[in-house]
Structures are given as C-alpha cells and as structure tokens.
C-alpha positions as CSV (number, residue, x, y, z in Angstrom):
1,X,182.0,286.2,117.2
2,X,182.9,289.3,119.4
3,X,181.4,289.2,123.0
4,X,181.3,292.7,124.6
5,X,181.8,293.0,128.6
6,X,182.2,295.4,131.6
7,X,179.6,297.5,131.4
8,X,177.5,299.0,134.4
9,X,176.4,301.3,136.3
10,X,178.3,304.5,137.0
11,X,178.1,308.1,138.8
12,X,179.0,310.9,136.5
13,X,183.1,311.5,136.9
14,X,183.6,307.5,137.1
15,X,185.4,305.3,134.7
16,X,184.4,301.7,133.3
17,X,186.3,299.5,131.2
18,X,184.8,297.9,128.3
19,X,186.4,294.8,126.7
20,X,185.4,293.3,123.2
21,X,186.8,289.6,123.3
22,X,187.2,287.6,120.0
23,X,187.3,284.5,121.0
24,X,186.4,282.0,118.0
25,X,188.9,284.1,116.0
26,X,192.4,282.5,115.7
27,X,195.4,284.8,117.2
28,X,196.9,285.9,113.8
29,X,193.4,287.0,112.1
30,X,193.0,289.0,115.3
31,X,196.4,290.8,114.4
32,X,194.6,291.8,111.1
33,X,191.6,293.2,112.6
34,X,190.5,296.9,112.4
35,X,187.8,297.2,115.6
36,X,185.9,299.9,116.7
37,X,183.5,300.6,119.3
38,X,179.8,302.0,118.8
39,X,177.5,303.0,121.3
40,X,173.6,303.8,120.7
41,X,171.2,305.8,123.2
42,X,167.9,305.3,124.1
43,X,165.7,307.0,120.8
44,X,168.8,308.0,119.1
45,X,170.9,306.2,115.9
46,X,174.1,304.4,116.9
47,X,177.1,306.4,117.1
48,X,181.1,305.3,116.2
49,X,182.9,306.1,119.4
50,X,186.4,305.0,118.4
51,X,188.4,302.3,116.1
52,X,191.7,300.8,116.2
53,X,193.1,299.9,113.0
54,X,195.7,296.4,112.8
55,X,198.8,299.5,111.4
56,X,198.6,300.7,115.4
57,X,196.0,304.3,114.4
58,X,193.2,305.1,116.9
59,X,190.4,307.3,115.9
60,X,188.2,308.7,118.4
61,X,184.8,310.8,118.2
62,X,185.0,314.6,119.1
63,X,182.4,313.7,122.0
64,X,185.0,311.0,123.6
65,X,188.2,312.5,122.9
66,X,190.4,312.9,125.7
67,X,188.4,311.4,127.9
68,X,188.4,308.0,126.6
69,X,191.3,305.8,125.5
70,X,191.0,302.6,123.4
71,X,193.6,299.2,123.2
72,X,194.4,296.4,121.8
73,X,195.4,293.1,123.8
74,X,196.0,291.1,121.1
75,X,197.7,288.0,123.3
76,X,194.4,287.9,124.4
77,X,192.6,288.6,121.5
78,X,190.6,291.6,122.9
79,X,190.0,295.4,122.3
80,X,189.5,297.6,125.6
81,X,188.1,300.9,125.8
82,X,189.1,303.3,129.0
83,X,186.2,305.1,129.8
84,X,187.0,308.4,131.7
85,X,185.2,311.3,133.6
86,X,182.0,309.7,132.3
87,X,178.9,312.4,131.7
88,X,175.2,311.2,131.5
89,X,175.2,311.1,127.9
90,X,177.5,308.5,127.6
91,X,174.6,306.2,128.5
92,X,174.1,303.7,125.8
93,X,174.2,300.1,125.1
94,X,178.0,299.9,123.3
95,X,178.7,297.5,120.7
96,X,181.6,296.2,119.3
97,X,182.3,296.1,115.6
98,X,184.6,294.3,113.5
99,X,183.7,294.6,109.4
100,X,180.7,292.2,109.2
101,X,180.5,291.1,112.8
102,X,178.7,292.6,115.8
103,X,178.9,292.3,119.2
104,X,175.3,291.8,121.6
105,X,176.5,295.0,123.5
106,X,176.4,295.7,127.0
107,X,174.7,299.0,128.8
108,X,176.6,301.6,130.2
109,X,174.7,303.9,132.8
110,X,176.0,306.8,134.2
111,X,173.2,308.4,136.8
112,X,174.0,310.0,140.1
C-alpha cells in the first residue's frame, strides 16, 4: 500500500511537499524499494516526474529538473518530493509508484 499526502492548492512561485508513505511495508523491504513519483493532468496521459532507486540515484524529468528535489526517509518509510517555483502546468493529481503498487494520488493546483 503507498498512501500519497500534501497536496493542495498553490500560487505559481510556491512550493508543496509531497510525501508517499508505505506503511504496510516492513522497514527493510522499504530499503529495497525503487519509487518514483507520476503526476497526470486533466486530458493528458500520466507523466514520470522523478524516481529514487534503493543504490541512492535520483532521476528527474527535463520539465521538473532543478526545480524539484526528491528523498527518501526510510526510518519512516516514506519518499518526499520538494516541489519548487511551482508553474500552472504542474497541476495534476500525482501518484506514487512502487513496481506493481499505486498510490490514490492527491491534486496539486497551482492558480493565482
């Protein structure tokens, strides 16, 4: 199970912080676990937005780079995403992704 939090509503320039919480999941399968973060707009296809891989590598999108910033917690057994100098297309539902398993998302609106 991975339950996604933290989204909102935000004015472009702001910053949220998404977390993707694993809780069923026992500490050291967590360790082992690549995650990444997708995000899907209203009438579009869902999009990878970044990963973090269980060897410590973080992959971001060319539309996200630099602006957001993912991490793991894994004493909590969570993945966070930074997000930074948010634009109006960030808006989208973001989901959280673990091989198989899917998170129920949570909406991010950025709207001045």
């Amino acid at each position: 199970q991975l339950v996604e939090s933290g989204g909102g509503v935000v004015q472009p320039g702001g910053s949220l912080r998404l977390s993707c919480a694993a809780p069923g999941t026992i500490l050291s399968t967590f360790w082992t676990m690549n995650v990444a973060w997708y995000r899907q707009a209203p009438g579009k296809e869902r999009e990878w937005v970044a990963s973090t891989l269980n060897n410590g590598q973080r992959d971001y999108s060319d539309s996200v780079k630099g602006r957001f910033v993912i991490s793991r917690d894994n004493a909590r057994k969570r993945v966070l995403l930074q997000m930074n100098n948010l634009r109006t297309d960030d808006t989208a539902v973001y989901y959280c992704n673990s091989g198989e398993r899917w998170g129920q998302g949570t909406q991010v609106i950025v709207s001045s």
